[in-house]
MARBA-3410 file (N, C-alpha, C, O; in Angstrom, 1 decimal):
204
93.7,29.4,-1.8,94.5,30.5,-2.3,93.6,31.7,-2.3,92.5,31.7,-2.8 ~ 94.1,32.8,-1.8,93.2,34.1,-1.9,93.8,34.8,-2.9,95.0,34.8,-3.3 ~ 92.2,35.7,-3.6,92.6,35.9,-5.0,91.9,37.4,-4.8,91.2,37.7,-3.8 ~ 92.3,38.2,-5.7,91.9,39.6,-5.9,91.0,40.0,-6.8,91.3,39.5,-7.9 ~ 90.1,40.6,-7.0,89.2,40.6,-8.2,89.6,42.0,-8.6,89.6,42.9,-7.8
90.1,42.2,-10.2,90.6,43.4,-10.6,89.9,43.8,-11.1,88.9,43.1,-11.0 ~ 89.6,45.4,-12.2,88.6,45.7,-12.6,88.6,45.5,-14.3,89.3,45.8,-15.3 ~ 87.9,45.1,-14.1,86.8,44.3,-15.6,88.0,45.2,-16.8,89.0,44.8,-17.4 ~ 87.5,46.4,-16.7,87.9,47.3,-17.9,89.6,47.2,-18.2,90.2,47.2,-19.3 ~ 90.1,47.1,-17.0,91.6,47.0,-16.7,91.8,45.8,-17.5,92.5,45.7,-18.5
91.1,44.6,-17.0,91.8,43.5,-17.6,91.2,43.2,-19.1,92.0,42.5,-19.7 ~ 90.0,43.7,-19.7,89.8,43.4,-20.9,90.4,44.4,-21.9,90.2,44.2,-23.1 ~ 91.5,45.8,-21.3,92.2,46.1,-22.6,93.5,45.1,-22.7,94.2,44.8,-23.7 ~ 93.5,44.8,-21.1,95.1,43.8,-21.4,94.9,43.1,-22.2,95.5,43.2,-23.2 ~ 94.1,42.2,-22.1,93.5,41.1,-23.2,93.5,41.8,-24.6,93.8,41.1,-25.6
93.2,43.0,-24.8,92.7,43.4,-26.3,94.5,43.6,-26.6,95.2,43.2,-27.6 ~ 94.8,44.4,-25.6,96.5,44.4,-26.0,96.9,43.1,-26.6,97.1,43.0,-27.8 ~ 96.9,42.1,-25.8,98.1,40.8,-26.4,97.1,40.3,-27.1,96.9,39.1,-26.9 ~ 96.2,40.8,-28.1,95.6,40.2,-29.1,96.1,41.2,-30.2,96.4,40.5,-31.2 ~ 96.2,42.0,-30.3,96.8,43.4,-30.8,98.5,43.4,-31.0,99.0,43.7,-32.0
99.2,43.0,-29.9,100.8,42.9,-29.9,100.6,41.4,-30.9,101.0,41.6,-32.1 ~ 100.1,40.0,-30.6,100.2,39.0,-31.5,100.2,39.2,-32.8,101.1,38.6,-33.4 ~ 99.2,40.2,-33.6,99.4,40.4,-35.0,99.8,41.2,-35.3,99.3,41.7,-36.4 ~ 101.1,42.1,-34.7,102.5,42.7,-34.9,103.2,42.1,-34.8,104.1,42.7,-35.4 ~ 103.6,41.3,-34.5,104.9,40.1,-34.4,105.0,39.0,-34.7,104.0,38.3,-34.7
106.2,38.4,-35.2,105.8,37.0,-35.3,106.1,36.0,-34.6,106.1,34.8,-35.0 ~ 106.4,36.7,-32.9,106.6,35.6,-32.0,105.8,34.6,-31.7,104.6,34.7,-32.0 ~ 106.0,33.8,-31.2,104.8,32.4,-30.9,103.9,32.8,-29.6,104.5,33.3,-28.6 ~ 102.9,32.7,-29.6,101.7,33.0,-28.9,102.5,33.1,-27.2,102.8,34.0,-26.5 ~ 102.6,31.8,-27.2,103.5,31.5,-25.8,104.6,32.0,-25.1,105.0,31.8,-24.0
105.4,33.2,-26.4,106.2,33.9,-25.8,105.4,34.9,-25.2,105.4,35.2,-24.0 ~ 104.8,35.5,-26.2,103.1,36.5,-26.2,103.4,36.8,-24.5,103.9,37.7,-23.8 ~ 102.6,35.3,-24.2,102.1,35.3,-22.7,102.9,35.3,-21.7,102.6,35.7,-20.6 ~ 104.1,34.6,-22.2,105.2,34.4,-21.1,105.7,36.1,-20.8,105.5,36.7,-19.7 ~ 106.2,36.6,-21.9,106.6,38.3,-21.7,106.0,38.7,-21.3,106.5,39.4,-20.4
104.2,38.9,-21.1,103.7,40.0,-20.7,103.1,39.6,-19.0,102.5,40.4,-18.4 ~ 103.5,38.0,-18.4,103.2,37.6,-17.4,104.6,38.1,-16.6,104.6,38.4,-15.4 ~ 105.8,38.0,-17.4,107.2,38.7,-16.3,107.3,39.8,-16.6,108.4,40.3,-16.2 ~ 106.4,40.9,-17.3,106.4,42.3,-17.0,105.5,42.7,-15.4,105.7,43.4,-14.4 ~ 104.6,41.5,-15.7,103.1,41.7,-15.0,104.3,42.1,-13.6,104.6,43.2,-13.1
104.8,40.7,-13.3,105.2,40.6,-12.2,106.7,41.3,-11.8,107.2,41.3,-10.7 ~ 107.0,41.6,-12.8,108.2,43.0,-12.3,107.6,44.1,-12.2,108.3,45.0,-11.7 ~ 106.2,44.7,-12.6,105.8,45.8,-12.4,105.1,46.2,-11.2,105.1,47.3,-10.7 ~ 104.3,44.8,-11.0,103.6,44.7,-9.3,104.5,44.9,-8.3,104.0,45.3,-7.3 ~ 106.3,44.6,-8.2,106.9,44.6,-7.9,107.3,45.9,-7.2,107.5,46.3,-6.1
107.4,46.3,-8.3,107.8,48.1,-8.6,107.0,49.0,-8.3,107.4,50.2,-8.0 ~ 105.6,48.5,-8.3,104.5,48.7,-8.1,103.6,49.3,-6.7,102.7,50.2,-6.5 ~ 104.6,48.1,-5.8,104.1,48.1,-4.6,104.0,49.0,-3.9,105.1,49.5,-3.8 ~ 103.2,49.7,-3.3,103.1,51.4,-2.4,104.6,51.1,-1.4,104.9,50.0,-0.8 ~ 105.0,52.0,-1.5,106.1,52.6,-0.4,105.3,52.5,0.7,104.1,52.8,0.5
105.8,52.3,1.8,105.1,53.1,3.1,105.6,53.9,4.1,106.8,53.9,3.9 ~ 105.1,54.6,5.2,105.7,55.4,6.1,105.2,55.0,7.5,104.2,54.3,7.6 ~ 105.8,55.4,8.5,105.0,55.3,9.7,103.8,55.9,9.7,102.7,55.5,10.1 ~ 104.0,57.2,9.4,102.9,57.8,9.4,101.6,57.2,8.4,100.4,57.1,8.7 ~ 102.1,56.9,7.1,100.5,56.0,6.7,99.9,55.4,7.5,98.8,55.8,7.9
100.6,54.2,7.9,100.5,53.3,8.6,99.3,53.0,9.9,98.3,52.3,10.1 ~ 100.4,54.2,10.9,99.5,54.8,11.9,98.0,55.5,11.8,97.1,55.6,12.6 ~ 98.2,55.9,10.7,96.8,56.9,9.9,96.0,55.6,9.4,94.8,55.8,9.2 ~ 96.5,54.4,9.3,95.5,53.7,8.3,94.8,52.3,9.9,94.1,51.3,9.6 ~ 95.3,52.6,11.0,95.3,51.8,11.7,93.9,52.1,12.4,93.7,53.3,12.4
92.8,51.3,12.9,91.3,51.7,13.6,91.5,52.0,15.1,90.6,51.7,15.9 ~ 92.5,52.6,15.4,92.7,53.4,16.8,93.0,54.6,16.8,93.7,55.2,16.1 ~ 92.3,55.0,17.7,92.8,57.0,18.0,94.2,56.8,18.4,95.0,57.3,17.6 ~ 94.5,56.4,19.4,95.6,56.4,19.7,96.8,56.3,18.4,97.8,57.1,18.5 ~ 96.9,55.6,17.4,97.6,55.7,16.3,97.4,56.4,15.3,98.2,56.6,14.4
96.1,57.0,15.4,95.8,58.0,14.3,96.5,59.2,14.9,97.3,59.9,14.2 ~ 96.2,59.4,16.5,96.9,60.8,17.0,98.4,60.6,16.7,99.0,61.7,16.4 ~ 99.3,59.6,16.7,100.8,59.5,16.8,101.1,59.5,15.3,102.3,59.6,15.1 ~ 100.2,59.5,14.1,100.2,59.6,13.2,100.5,60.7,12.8,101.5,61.1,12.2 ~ 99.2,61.5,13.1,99.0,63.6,13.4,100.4,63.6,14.2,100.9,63.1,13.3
101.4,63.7,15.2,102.2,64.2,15.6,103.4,63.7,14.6,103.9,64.7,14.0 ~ 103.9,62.5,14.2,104.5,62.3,13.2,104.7,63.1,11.8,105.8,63.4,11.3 ~ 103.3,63.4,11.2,102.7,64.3,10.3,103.4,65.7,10.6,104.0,66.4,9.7 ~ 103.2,66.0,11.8,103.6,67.6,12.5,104.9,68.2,11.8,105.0,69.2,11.1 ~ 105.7,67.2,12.4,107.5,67.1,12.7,107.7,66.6,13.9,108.9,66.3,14.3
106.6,66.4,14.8,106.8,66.0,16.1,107.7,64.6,16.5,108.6,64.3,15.6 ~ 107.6,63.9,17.6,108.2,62.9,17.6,107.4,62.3,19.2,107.6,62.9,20.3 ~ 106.8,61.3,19.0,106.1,60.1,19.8,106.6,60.0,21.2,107.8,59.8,21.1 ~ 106.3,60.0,22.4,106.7,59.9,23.2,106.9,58.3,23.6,106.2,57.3,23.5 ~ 108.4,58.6,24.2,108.3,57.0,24.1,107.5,55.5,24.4,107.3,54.5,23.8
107.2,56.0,25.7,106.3,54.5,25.9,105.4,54.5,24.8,105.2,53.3,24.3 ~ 104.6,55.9,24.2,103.2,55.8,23.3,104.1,55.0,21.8,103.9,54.0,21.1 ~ 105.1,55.8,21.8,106.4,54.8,20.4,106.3,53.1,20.3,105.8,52.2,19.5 ~ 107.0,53.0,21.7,106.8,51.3,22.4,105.7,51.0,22.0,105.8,50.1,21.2 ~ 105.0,51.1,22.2,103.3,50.4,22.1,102.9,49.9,20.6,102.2,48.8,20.5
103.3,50.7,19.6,103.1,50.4,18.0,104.5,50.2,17.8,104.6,50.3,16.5 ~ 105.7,49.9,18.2,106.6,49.8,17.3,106.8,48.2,16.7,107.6,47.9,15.7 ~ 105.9,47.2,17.4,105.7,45.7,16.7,105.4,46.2,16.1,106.0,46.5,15.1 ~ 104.5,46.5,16.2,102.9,46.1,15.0,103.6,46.9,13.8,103.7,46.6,12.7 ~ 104.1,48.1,14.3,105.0,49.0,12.6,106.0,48.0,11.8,105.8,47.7,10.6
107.4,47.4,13.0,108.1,46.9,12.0,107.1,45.4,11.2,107.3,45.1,10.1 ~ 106.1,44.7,11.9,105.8,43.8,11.4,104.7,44.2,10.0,104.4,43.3,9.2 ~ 104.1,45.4,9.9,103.7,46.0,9.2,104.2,46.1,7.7,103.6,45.8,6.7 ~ 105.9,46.7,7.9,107.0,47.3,7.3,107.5,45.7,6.7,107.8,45.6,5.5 ~ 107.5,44.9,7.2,108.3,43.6,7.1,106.9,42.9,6.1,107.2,42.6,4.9
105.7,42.6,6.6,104.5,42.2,5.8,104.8,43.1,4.5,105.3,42.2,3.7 ~ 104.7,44.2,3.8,104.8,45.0,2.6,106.6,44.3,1.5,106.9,43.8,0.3 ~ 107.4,44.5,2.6,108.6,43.8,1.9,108.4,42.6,1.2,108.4,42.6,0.0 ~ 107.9,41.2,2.1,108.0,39.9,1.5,106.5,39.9,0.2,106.2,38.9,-0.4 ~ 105.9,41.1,0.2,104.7,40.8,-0.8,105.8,41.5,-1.9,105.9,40.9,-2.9
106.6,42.6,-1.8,106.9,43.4,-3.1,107.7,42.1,-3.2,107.2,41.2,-4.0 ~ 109.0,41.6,-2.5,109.8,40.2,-3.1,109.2,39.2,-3.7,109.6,38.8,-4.8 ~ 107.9,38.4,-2.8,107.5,37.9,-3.8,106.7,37.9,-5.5,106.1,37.1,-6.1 ~ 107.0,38.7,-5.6,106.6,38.5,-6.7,107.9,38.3,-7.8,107.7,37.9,-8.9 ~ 109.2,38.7,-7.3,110.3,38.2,-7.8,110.5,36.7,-8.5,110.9,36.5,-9.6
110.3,36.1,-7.8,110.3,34.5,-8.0,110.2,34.2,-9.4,111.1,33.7,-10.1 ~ 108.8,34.6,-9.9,108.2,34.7,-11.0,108.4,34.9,-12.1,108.2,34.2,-13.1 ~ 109.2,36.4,-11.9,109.3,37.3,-12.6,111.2,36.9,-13.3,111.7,37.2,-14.4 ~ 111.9,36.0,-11.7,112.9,36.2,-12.6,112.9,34.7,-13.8,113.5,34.5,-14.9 ~ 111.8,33.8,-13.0,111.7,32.5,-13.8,111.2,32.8,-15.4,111.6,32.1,-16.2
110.2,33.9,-15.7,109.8,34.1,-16.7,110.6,35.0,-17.7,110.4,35.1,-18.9 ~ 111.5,35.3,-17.2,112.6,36.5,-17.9,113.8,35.4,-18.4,114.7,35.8,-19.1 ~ 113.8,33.7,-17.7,114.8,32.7,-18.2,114.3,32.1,-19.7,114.9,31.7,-20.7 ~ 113.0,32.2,-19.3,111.9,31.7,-20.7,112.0,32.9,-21.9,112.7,32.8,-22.9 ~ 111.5,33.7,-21.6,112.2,34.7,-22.6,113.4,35.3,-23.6,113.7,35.4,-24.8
114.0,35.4,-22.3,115.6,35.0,-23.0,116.0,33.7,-24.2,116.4,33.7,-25.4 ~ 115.6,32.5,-22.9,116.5,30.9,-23.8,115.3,30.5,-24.3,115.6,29.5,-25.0 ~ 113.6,30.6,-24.2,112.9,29.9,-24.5,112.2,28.8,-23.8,112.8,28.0,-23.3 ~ 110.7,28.9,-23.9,110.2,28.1,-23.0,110.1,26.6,-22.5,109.1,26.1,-21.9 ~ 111.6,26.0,-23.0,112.1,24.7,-22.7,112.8,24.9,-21.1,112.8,24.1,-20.2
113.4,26.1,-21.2,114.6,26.3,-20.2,114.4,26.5,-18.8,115.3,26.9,-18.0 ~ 113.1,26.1,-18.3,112.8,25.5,-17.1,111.7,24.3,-16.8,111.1,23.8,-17.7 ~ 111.4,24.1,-15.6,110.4,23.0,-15.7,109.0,24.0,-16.0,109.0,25.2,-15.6 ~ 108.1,23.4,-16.7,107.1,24.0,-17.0,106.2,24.5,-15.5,105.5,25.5,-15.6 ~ 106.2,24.0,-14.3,105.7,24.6,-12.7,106.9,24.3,-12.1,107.4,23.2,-11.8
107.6,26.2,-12.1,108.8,26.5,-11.3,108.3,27.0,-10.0,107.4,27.8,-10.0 ~ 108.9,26.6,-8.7,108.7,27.5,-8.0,110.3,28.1,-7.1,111.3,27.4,-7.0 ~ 110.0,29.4,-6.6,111.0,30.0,-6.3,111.1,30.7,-5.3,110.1,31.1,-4.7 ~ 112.8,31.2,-4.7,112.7,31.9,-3.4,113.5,33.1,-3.9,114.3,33.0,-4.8 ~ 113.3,34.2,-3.1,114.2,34.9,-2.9,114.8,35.3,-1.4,114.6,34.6,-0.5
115.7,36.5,-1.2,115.9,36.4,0.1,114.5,36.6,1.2,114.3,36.1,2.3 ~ 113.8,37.4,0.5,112.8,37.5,1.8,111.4,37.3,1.2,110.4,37.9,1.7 ~ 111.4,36.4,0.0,109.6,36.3,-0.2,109.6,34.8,-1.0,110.7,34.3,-1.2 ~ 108.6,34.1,-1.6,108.6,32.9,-2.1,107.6,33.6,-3.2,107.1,34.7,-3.2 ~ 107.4,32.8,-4.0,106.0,32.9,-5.3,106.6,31.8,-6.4,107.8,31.3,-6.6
105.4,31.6,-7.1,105.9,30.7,-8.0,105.2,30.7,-9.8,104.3,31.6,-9.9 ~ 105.4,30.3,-10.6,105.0,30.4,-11.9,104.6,29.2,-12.8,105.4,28.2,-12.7 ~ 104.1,29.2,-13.4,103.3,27.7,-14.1,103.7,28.7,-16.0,102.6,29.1,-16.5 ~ 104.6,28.9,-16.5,104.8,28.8,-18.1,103.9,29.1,-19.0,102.7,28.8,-18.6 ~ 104.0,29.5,-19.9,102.8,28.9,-21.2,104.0,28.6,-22.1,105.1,29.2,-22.3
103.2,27.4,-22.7,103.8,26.5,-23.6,103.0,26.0,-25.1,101.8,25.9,-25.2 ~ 103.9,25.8,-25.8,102.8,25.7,-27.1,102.9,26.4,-28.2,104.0,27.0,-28.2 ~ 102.4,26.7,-29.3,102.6,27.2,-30.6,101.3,27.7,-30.8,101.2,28.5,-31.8 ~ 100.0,27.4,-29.8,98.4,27.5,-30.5,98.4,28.8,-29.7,99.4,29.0,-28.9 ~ 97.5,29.6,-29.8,96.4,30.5,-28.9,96.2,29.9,-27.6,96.4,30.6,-26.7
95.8,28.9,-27.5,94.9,28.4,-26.3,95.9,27.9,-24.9,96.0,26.8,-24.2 ~ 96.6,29.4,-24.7,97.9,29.2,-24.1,97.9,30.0,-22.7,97.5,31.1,-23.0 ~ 98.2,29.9,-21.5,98.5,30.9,-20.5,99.4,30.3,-19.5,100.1,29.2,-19.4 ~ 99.2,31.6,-18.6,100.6,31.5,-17.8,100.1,32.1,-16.8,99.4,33.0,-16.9 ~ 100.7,31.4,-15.0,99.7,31.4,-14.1,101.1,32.3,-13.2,102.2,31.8,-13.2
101.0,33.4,-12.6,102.0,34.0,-11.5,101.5,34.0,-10.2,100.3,34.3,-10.1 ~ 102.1,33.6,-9.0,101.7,33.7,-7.6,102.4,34.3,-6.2,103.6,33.9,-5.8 ~ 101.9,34.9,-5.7,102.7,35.6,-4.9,102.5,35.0,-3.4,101.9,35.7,-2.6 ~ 103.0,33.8,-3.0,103.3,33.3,-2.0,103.0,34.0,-0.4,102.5,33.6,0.6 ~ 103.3,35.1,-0.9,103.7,36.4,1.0,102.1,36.2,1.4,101.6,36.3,2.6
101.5,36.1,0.5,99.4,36.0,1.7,99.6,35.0,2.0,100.0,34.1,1.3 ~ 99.3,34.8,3.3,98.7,33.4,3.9,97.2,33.3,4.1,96.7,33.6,5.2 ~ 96.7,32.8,3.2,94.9,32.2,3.3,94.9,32.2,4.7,93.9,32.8,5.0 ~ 95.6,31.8,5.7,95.3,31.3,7.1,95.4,32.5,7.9,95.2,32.2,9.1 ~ 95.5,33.4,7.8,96.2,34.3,8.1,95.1,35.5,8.0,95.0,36.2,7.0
94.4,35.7,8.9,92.9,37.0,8.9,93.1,38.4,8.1,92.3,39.1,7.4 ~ 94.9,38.7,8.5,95.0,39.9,8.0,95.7,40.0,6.5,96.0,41.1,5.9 ~ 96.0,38.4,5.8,96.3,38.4,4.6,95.1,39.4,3.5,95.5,40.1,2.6 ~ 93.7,39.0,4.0,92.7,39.5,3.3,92.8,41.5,2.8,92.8,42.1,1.8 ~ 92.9,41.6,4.0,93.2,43.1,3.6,94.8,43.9,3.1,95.0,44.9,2.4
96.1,42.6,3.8,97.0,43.3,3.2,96.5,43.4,1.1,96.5,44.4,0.4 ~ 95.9,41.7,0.8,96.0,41.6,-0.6,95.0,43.0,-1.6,95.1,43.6,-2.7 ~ 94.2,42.9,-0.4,93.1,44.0,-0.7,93.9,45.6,-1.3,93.7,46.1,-2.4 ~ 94.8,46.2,-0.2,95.5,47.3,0.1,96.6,47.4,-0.5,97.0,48.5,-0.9 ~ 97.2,46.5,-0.7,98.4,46.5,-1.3,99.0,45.5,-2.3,100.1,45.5,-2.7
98.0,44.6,-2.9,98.4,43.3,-3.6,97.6,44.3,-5.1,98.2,44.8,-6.0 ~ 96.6,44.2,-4.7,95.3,44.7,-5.7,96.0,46.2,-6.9,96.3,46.2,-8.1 ~ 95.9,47.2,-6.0,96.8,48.1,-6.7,97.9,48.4,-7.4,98.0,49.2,-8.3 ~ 98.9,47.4,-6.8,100.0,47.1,-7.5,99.7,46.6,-8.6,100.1,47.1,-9.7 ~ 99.0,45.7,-8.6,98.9,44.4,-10.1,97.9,45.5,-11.0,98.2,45.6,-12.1
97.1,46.0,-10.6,96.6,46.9,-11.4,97.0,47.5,-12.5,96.8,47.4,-13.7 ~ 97.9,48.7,-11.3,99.1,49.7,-12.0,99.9,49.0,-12.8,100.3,49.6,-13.8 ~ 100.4,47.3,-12.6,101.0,46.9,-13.4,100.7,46.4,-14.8,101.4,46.5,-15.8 ~ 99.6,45.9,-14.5,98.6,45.6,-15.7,98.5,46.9,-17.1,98.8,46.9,-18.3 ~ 98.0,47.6,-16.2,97.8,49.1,-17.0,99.0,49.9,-17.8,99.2,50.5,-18.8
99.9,49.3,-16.6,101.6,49.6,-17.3,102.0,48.6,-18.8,102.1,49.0,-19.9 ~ 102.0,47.7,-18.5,102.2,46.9,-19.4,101.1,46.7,-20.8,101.6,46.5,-21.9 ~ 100.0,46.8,-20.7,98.9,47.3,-21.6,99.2,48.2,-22.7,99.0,48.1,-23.9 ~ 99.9,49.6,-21.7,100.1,51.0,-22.6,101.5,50.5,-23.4,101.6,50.7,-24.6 ~ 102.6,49.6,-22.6,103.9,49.4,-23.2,103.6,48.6,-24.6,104.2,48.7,-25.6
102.5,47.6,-24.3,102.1,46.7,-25.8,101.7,47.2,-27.0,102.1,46.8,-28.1 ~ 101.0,48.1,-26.8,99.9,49.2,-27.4,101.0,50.4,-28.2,100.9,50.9,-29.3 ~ 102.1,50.8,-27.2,103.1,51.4,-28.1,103.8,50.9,-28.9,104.2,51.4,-29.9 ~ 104.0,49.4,-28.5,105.2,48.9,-29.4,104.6,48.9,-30.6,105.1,49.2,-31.6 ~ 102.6,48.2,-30.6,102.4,47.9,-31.8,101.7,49.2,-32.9,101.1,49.0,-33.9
102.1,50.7,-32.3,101.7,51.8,-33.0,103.1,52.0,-33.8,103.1,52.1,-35.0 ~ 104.4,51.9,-32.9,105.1,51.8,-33.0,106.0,51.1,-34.8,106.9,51.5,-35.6 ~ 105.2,50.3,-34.7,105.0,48.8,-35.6,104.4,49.4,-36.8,104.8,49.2,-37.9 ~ 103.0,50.1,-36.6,101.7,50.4,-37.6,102.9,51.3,-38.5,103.5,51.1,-39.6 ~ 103.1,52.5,-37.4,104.1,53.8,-38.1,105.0,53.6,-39.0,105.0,53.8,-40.2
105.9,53.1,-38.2,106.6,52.0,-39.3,106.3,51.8,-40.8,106.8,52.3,-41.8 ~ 105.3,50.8,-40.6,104.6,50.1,-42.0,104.5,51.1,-43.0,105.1,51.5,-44.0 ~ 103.4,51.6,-42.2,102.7,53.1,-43.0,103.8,54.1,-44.0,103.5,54.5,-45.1 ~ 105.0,54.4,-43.3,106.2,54.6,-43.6,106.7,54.3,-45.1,106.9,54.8,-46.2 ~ 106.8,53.0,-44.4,107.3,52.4,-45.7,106.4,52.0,-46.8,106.9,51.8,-47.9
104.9,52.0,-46.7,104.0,52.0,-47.8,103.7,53.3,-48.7,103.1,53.3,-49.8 ~ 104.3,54.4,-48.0,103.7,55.7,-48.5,105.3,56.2,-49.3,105.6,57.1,-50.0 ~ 106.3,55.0,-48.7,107.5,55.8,-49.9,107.2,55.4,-51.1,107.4,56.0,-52.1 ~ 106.4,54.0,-51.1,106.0,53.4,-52.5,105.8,54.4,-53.7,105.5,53.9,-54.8
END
């Protein structure tokens, strides 16, 4: 399985968040983890860079695509055979970015069933399809701390030379932004929470 390495600071406020969101609530640890693993993965979702031809072409190691890139850029329009020549490699490009933003659906809608009904309401390692991507989810279960929850996004193929850089380019950023998204949303709820209190201790 090919994995991403995120940045250190990113992931140790998430961590400080759902240590921070737990002693604002009195949910059980394992929802903790389950909610903030199907934000993770609806936000990587959401997450995912849009693309254009023109990126594309601009991000490709040929002149020839970088120039049809610059005329695209212009307002121009590609002459055809030079069109023909990149229009695989675009739609399979365009088609690679889809089944990564889908995959991560699987996950996300399996963890939002746990949430809802509770983390009996599926098998503890679900996995899942949608129309155009696969990924799957392993639960957290339990009552203690010592609880997590595993999300995967199926669309990389290890076997596959150019999985490395899509996950790189477009896997990485996403989960980031998502991360960071969901961090700030915890961190509100539980100021949110302080205010509150504070509130009500100072009508005293």
């Amino acid at each position: 399985m090919l994995k991403i390495e995120l940045d250190p600071a990113t992931v140790n406020e998430f961590k400080r968040a759902l240590n921070v969101y737990k002693d604002h609530t009195s949910k059980e640890h394992s929802y903790i983890v389950n909610r903030a693993a199907m934000n993770l993965a609806f936000r990587s979702a959401q997450f995912t860079e849009k693309t254009t031809k023109v990126k594309i072409l601009a991000g490709m190691n040929n002149p020839k695509a970088v120039m049809a890139s610059q005329i695209l850029k212009a307002g121009g329009a590609i002459p055809a055979g030079f069109n023909q020549s990149f229009q695989k490699m675009l739609n399979k490009r365009f088609s690679s970015i889809a089944f990564i933003k889908a995959s991560w659906l699987p996950a996300a809608k399996a963890l939002a069933q746990v949430v809802k009904k509770g983390a009996q309401s599926i098998s503890s390692f679900s996995f899942g399809r949608t129309k155009m991507g696969s990924g799957y989810v392993h639960i957290a279960q339990g009552i203690g701390n010592n609880c997590w929850a595993e999300i995967a996004n199926t669309a990389i193929n290890p076997k596959n030379p150019t999985s490395a850089a899509a996950l790189e380019k477009i896997g990485r950023p996403a989960h980031e932004k998502a991360m960071k998204f969901v961090t700030a949303d915890m961190m509100k709820f539980c100021n949110e929470v302080y205010d509150a209190e504070a509130l009500k201790f100072n009508k005293k």
